[in-house]
SEGUVO-68898 format. One record per residue: residue number from 1; x, y, z of N, C-alpha, C, O in turn. Coordinates in steps of 0.001 Angstrom, whole numbers, plus 524288, in hexadecimal, padded with zeros to 5 digits. Atoms other than C-alpha are relative to their C-alpha. Layout:
// SEGUVO-68898
+------+-------+-------+-------+-------+-------+-------+-------+-------+-------+-------+-------+-------+
: base :   nxx :   nyy :   nzz :  caxx :  cayy :  cazz :   cxx :   cyy :   czz :   oxx :   oyy :   ozz :
+------+-------+-------+-------+-------+-------+-------+-------+-------+-------+-------+-------+-------+
:  NUM :     X :     Y :     Z :     X :     Y :     Z :     X :     Y :     Z :     X :     Y :     Z :
...
+------+-------+-------+-------+-------+-------+-------+-------+-------+-------+-------+-------+-------+
END
This chain:
// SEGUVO-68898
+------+-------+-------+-------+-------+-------+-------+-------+-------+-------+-------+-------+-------+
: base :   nxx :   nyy :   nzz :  caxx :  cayy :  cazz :   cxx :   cyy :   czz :   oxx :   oyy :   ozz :
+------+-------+-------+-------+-------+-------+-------+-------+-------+-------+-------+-------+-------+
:    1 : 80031 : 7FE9A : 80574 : 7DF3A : 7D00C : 81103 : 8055A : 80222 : 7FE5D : 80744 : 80548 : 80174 :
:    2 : 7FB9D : 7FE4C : 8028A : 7EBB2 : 7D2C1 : 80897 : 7FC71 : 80370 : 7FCE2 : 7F7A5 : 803A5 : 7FCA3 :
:    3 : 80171 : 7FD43 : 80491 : 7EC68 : 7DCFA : 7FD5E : 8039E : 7FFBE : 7FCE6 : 8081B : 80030 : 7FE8F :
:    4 : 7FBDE : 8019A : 805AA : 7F392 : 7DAA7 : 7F170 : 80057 : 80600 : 7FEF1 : 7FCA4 : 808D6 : 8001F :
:    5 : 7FFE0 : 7FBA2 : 80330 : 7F92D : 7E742 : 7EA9D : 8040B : 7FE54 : 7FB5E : 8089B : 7FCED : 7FBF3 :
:    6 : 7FBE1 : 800E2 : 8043A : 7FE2F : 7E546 : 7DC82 : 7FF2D : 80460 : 7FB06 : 7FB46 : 806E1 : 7F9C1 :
:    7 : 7FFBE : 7FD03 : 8044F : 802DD : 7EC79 : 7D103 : 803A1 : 7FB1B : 7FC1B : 805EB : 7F709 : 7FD43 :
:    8 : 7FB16 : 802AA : 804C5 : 80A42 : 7E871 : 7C249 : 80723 : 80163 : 8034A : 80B6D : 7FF7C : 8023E :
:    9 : 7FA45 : 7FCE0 : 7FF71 : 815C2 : 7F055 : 7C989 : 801FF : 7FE82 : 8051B : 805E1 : 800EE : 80696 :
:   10 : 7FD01 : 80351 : 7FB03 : 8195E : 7E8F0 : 7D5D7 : 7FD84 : 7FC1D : 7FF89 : 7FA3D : 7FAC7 : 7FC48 :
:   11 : 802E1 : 804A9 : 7FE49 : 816F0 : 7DD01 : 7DD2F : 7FC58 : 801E1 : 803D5 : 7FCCD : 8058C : 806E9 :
:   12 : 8032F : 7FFA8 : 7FC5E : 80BD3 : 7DB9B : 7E3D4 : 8001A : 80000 : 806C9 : 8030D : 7FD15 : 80937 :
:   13 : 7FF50 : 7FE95 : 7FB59 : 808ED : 7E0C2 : 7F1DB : 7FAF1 : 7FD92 : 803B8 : 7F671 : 7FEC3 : 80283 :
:   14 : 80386 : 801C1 : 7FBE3 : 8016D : 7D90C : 7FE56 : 7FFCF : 8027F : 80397 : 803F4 : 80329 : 805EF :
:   15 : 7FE72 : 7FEB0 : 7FB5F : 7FE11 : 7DF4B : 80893 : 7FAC4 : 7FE76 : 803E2 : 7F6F9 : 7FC23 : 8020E :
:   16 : 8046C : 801FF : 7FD71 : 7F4B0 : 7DD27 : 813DC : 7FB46 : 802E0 : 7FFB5 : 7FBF3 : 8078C : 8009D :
:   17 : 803F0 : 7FDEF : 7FF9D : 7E652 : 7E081 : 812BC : 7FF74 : 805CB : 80143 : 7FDEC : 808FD : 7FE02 :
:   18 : 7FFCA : 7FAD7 : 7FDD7 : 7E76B : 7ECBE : 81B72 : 802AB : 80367 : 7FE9B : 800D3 : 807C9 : 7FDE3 :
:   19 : 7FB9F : 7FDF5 : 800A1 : 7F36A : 7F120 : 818AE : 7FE96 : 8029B : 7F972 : 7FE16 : 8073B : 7F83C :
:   20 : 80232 : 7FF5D : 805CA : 7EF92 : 7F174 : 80A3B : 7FBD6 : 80327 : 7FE5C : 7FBDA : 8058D : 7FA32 :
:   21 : 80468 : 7FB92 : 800A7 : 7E270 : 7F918 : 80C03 : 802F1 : 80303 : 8022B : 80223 : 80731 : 7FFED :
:   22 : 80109 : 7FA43 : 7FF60 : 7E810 : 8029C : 8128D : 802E6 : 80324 : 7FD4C : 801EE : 807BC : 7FC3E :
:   23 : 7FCC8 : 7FD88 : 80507 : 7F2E6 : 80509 : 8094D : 7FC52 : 801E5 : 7FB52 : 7FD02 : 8066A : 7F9D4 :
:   24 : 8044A : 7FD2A : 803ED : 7E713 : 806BE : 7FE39 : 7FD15 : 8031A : 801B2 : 7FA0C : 804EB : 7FE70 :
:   25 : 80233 : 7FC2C : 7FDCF : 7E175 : 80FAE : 807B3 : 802AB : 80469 : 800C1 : 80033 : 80875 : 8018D :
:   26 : 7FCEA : 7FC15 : 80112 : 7EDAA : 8180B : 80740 : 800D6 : 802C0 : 7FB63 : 801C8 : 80744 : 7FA06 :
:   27 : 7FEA8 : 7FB9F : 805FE : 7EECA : 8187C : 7F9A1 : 7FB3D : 802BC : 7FCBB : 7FB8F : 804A7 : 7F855 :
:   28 : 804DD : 7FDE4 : 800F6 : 7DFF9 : 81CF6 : 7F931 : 7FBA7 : 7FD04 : 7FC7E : 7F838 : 7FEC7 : 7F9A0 :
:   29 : 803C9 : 80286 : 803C0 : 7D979 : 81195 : 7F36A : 7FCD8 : 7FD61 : 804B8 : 7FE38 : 7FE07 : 80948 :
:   30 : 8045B : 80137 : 7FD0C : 7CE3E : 80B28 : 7F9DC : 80255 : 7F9EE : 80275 : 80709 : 7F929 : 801D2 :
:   31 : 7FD60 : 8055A : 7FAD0 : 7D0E0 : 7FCA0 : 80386 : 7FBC9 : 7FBEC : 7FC01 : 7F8FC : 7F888 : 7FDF4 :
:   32 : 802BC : 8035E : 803A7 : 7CA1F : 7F610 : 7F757 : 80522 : 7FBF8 : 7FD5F : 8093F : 7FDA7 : 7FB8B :
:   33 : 7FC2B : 803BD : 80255 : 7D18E : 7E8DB : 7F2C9 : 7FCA3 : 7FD0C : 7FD09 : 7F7F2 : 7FC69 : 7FDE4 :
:   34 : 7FD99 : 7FF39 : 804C7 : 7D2EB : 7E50F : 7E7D6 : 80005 : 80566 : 7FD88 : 7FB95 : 806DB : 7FC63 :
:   35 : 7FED0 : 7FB3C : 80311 : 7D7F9 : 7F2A3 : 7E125 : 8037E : 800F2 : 7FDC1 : 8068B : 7FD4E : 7FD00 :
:   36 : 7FBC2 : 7FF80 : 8037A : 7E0F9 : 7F919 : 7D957 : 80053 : 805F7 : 7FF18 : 7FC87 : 808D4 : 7FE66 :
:   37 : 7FFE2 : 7F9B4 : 80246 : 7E661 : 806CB : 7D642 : 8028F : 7FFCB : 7FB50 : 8062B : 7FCA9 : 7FAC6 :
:   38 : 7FD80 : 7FED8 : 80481 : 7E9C0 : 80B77 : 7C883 : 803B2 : 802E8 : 7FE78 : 803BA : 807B7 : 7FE93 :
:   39 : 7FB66 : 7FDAC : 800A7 : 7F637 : 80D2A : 7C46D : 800B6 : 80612 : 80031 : 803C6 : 807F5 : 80363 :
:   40 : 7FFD3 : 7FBB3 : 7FE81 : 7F40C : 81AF1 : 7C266 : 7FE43 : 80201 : 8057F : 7FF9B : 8067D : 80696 :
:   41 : 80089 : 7FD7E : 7F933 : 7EF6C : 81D29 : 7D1B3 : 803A0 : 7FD25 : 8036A : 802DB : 7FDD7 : 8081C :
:   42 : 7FBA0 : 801E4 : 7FD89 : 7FAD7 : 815A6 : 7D66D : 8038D : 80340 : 801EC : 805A2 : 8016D : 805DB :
:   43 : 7FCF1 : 7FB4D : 7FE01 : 802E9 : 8218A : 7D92C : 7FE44 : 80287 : 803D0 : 801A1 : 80417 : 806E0 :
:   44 : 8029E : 7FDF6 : 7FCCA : 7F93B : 82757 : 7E15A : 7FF4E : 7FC00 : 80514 : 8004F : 7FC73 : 809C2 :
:   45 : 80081 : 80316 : 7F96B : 7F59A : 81BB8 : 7E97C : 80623 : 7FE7A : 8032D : 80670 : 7FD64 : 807D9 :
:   46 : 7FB40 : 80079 : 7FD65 : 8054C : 819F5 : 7EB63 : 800CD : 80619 : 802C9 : 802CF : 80570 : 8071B :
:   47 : 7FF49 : 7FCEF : 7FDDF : 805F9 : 82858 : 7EF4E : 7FC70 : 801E2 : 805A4 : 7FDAB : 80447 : 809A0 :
:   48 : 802DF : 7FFD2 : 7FAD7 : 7FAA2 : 82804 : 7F82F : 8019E : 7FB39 : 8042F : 80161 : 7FC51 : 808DC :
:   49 : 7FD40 : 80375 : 7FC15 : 8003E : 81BCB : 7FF1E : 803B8 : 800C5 : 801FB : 80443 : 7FF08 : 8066E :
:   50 : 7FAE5 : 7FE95 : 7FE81 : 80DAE : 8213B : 7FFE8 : 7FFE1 : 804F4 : 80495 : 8035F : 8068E : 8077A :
:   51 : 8011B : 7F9BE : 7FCE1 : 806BA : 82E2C : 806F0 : 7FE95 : 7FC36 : 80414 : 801C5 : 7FB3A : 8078B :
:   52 : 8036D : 80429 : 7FC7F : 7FEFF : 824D0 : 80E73 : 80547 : 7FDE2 : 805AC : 804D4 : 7FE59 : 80A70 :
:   53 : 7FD64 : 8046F : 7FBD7 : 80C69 : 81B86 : 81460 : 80367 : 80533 : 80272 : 8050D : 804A5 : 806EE :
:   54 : 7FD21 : 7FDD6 : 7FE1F : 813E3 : 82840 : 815C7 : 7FF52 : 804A4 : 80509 : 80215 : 807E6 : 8073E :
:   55 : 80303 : 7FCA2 : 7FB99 : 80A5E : 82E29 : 81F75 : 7FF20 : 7FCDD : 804C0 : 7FEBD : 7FF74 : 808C8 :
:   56 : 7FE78 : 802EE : 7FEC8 : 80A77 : 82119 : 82607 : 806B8 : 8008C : 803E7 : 807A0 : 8005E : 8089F :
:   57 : 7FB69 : 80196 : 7FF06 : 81860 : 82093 : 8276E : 80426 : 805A6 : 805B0 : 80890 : 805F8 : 80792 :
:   58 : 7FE7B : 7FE29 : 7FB2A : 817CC : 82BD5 : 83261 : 7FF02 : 7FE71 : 80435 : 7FFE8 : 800FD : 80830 :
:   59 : 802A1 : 8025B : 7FA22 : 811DD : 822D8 : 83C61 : 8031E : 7FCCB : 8019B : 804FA : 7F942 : 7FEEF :
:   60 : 7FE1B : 8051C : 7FDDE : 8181C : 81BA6 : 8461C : 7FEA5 : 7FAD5 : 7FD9D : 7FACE : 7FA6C : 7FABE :
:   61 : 8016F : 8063B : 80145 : 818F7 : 80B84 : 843C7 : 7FD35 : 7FF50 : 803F9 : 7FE28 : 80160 : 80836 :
:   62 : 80276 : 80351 : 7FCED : 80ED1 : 803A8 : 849AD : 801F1 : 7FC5F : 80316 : 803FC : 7F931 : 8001D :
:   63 : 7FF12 : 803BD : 7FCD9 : 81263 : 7FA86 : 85576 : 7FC6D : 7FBE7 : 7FF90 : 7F7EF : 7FD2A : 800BA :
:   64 : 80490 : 80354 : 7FDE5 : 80B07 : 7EDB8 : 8558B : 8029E : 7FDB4 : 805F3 : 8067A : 7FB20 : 80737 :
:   65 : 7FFA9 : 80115 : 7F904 : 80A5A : 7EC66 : 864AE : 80022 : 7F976 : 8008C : 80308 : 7F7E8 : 8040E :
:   66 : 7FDA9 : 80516 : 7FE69 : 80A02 : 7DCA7 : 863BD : 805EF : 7FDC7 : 7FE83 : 80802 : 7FA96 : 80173 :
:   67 : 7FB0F : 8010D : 800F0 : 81764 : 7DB1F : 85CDA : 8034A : 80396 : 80100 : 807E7 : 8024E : 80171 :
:   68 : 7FC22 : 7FAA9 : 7FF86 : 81D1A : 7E938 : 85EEA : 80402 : 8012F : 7FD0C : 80832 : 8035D : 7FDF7 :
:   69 : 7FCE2 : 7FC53 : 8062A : 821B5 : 7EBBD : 850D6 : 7FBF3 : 80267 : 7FDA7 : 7F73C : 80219 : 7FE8C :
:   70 : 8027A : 7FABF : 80303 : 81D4B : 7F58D : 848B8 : 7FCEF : 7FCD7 : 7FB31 : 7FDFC : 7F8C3 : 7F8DD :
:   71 : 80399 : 80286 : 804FE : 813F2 : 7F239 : 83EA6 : 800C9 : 80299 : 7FACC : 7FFC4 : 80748 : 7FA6C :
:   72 : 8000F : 7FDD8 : 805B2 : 8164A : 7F481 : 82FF2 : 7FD3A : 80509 : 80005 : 7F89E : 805F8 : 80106 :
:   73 : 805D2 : 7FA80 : 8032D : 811F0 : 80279 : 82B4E : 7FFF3 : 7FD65 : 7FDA3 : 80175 : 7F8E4 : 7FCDC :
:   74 : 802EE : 80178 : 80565 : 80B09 : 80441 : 82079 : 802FB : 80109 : 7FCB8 : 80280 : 7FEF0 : 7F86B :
:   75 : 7FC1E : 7FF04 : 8045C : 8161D : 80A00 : 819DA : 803D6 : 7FC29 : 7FC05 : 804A2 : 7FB6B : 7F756 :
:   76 : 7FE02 : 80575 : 8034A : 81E19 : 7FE69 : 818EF : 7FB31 : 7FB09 : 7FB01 : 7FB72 : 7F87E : 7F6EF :
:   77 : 80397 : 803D9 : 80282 : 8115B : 7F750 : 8167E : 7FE21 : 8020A : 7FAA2 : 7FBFE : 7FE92 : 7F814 :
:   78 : 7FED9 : 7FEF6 : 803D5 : 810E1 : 7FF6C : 80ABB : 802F5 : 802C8 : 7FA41 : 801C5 : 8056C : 7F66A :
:   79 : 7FB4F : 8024F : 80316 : 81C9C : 7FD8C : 80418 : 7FF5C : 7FECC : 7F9F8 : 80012 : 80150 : 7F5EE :
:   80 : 80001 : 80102 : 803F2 : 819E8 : 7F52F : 7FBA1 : 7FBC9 : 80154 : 7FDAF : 7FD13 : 8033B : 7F976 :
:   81 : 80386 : 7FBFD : 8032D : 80C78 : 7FA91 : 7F6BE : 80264 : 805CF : 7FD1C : 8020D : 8070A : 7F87A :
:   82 : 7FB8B : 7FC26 : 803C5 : 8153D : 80690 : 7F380 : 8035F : 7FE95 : 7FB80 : 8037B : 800CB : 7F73C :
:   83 : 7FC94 : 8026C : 803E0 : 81EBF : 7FEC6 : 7ECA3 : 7FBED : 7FFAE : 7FB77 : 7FC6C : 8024C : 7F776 :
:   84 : 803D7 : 80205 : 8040C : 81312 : 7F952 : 7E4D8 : 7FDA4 : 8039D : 7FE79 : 7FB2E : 80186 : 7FAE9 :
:   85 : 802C3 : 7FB64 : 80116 : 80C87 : 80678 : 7E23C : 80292 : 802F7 : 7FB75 : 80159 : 803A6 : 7F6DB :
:   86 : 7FB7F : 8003D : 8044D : 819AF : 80B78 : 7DDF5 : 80102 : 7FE85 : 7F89C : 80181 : 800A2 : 7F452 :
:   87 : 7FD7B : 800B8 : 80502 : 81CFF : 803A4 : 7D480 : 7FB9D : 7FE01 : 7FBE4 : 7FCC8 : 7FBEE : 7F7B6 :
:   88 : 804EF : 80000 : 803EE : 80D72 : 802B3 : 7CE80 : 7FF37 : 8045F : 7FDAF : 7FC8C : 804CD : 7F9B5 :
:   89 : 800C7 : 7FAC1 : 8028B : 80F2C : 811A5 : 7CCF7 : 803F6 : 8002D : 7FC58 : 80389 : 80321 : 7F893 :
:   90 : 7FB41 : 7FE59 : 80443 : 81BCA : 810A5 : 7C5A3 : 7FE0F : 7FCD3 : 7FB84 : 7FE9A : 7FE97 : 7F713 :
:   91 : 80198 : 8048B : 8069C : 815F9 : 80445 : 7BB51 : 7FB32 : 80264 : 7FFB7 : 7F8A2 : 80144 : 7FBCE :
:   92 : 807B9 : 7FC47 : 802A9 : 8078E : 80D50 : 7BB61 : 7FDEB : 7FA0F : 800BE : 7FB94 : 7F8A9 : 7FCC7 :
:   93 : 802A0 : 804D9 : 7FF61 : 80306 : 7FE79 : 7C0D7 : 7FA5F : 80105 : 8042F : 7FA6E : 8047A : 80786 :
:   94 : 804A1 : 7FF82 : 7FDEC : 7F53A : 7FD4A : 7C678 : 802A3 : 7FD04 : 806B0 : 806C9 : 7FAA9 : 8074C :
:   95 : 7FECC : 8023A : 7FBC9 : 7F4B5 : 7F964 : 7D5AC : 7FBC3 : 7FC56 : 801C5 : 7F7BC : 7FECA : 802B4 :
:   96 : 803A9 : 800D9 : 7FEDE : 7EC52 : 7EF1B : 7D976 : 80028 : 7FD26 : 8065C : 80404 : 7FB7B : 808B1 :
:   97 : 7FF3E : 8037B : 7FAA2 : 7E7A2 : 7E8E7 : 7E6F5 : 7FA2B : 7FA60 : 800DB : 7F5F3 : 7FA27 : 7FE8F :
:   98 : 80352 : 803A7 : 80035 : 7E06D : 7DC7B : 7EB20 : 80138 : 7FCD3 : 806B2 : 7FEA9 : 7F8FC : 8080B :
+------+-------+-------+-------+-------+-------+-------+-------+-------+-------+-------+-------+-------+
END
């Protein structure tokens, strides 16, 4: 499963199934797709995500033991959901997902 995230105020964001719930599980919304937050709670779910990657970002990287590189955090992995959060709080744009 993919998840689409779009606003009027960026381009749209893919990310993978998992990866994507659990980011809406950071920013305190429920693992329900199709959704959307309203422009006015856009600040909040970017501040609870931003609390979220930066509590994250004290843990060692993951090894995957069959290739023996490090596996993407989640931090990088949300990037661009930040970006897109961003710049829906600065245009007051709704957020939606699918």
């Amino acid at each position: 499963m993919l998840i689409t995230f779009s606003t009027d105020a960026y381009s749209s964001i893919t990310m993978f199934g998992d990866v994507g719930l659990s980011m809406l599980k950071m920013m305190g919304h429920s693992a329900t797709v199709p959704g959307a937050i309203l422009a006015e709670d856009v600040p909040e779910a970017l501040s609870k995500l931003s609390a979220a990657i930066d509590a994250d970002k004290n843990q060692s990287p993951v090894m995957d033991e069959d290739t023996e590189e490090a596996e993407v955090s989640i931090t990088n992995r949300a990037l661009p959901l930040i970006e897109l959060l961003t710049a829906a709080a600065k245009d007051k744009s709704d957020v939606m997902w699918k």
